[in-house]
N, C-alpha and C positions, 0 to 999 in steps of 0.2 A: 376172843370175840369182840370183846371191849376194845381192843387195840385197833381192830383190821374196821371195827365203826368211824375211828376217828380218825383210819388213813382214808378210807370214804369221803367221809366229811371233808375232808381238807382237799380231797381230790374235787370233791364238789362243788368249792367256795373257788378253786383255784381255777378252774370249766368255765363261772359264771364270771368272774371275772375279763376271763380271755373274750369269751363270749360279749361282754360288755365293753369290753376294748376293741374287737373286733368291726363290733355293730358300730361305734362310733365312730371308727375310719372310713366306713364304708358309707355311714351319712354323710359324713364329710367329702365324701368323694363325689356320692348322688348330687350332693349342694353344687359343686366345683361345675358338674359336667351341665347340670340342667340349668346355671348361671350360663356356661358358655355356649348352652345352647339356642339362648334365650338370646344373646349378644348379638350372636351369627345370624338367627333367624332375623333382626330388627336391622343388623349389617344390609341382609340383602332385599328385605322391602328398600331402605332409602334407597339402593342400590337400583333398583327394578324404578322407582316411582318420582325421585328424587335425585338421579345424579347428573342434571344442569346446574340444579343449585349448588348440589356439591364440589362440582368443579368450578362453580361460580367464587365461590367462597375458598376455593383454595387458591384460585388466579388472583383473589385480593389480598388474601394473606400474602403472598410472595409480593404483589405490587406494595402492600405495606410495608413491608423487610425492605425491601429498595427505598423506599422512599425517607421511610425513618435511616437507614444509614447514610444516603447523601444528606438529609437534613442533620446529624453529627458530624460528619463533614465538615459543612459548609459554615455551621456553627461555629462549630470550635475552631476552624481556619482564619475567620470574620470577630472574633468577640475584639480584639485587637480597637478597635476602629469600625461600629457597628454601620455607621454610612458609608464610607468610601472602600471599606476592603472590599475585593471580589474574590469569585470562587467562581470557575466556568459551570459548573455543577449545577448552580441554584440557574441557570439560564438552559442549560442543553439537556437538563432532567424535565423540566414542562415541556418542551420541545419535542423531543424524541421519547417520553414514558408515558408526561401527565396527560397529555392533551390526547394521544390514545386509547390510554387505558379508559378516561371518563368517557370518551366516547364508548368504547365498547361494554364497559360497567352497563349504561346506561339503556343496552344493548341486551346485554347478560339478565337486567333486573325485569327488562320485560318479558324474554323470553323463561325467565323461570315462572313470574308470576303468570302468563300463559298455560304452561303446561301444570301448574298447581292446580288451577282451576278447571282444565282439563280432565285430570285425574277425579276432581270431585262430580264429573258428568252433568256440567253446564251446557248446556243445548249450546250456547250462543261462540263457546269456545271448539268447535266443532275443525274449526279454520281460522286464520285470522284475518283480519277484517280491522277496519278504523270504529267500531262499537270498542272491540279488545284492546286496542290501542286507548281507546277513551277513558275504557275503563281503571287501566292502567295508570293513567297518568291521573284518573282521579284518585285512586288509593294511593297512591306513591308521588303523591304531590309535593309533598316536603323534601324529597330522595331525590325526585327527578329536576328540581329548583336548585337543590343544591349543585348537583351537576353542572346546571347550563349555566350557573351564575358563575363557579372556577373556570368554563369554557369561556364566558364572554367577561371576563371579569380581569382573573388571574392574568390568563394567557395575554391579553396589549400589556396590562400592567407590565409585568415580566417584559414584553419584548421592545416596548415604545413609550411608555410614560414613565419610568423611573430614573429616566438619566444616569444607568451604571452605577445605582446606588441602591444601597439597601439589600444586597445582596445575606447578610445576616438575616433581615425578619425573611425573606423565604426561604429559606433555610429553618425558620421556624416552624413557618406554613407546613414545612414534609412532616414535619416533629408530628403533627396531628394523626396523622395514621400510624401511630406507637400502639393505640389500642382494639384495630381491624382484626388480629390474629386472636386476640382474646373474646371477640365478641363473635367470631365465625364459629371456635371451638364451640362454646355454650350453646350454640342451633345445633352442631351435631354432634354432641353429647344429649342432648334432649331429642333430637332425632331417632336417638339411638337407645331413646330410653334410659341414659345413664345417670340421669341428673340427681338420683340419690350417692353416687360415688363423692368421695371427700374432693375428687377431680374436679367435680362439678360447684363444687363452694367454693373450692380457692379460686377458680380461672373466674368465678362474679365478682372475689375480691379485686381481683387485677382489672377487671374490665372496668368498674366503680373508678380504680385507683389511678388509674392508664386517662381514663378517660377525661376526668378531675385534671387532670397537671399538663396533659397534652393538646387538651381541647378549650380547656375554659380559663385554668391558672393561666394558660401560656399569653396570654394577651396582656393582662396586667404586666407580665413580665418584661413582655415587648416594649410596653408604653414607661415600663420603669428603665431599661437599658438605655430608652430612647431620651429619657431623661436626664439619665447619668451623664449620657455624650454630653449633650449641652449644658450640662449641672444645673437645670432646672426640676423644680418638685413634681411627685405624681401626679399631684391635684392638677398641676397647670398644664400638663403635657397635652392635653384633649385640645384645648385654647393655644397651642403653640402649633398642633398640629392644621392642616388644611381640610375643610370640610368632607370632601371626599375618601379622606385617607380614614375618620371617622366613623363615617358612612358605609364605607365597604366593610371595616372590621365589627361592627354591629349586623352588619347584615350577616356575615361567617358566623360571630358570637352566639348571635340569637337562637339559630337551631342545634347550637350544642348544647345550650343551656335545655331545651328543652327535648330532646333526646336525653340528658345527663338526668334530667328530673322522671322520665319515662322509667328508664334504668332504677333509679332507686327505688319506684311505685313496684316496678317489678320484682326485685331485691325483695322488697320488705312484703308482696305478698309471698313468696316460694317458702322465706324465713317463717311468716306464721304458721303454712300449710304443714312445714316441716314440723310444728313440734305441734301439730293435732294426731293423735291415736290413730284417728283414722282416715289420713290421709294416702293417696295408690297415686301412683307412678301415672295412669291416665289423665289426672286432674292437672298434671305438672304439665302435660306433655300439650293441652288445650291453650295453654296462659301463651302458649307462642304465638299465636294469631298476628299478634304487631309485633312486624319487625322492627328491630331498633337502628 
């Protein structure tokens, strides 16, 4: 009797076990499916509500990848002789990619911000109208300046005032959209609700880091190369250079700096949110309001 109690027992312990191994796969499993149901579902809202911008954002990405590979190009074919080398590249890429695309960017950024507000059931977005266009160009003022100033700015530079030279610093210039792919990703990973994924902290790393070296380091560097050719110091190159040429790159400078400084305000809020107790994926998903 004592014997057949303690193959019970053992039968018992060894049940509850299974049992406990059981239930924990199948937790694991309810986790897995109600995660990817959750994905799917947020997949197809941006989908339904949001895919002008998404396809906005991926026609940038790609025009980014283009533009950063001719600017290694043209870089590394140019470092030689940073005035007089040429590269057909740094001329027939603003020609035939840049001066399109910025137009239709510019195109692309009204028609999303439209239909955004649209969605939020703004009487006045009903149609469009020169009030939407107003309004547009007054929230997206800094976006829509940068634009027209590489439209009227870059494009004669590039085609009429540079005398066949300088083909290196625009070649630099592409260098700046190195960090478009990683700032698109972060809107739709946060679109998507996923900004708690480790996905979603590395790709702010690179966006910070891209953005730092490609947008803002890159100009000291121009003014330092530009130095080297003539074996004149940093400090003096500003004074060596022509007032214009100072003028234009402060005006590029100016709104990455502050764009760059936006970026890290926004960095270092998500980073506090993230180590409060009681922080939810909704409060994350709010901080998007301004686009960077």
């Amino acid at each position: 009797m004592m014997q057949q109690g303690r193959q019970v027992d053992q039968r018992g312990k060894g049940g509850t076990v299974r049992d406990r191994v059981r239930a924990a796969v199948q937790q694991a499993g309810e986790f897995q499916m109600s995660r990817s149901k959750r994905v799917n579902v947020a997949v197809g809202k941006v989908t339904r509500e949001g895919k002008e911008a998404q396809v906005s954002r991926l026609v940038s990405s790609i025009h980014a990848v283009m533009a950063t590979t001719a600017g290694v190009i043209v870089v590394s074919s140019c470092r030689g002789n940073v005035i007089n080398d040429r590269h057909w590249l740094a001329t027939y890429f603003v020609i035939w990619y840049g001066v399109p695309y910025m137009t239709y960017d510019i195109f692309a950024m009204y028609l999303s911000h439209y239909h955004r507000f649209r969605v939020k059931g703004h009487e006045e977005y009903k149609q469009h109208s020169l009030r939407t266009i107003n309004s547009f160009v007054r929230r997206e003022f800094l976006l829509v300046l940068h634009h027209i100033a590489l439209l009227t700015i870059l494009l004669p530079v590039t085609l009429f005032f540079r005398r066949d030279q300088g083909d290196f610093f625009i070649g630099c210039l592409f260098l700046t959209e190195l960090s478009t792919p990683f700032v698109s990703l972060g809107k739709i990973l946060i679109q998507l609700s996923l900004q708690d994924l480790w996905l979603h902290k590395a790709n702010g790393g690179m966006v910070l880091l891209t953005f730092f070296i490609c947008r803002i380091a890159l100009f000291p560097y121009m003014y330092w190369m530009y130095g080297h050719h003539y074996g004149i110091p940093l400090y003096s190159v500003p004074f060596h250079l022509p007032f214009s040429a100072n003028l234009g790159n402060s005006c590029i400078l100016a709104p990455q700096v502050y764009w760059f400084v936006l970026l890290c305000r926004k960095g270092y809020r998500l980073y506090q949110r993230s180590r409060r107790p009681d922080s939810s994926p909704a409060a994350a998903v709010t901080d998007n309001s301004k686009d960077d």
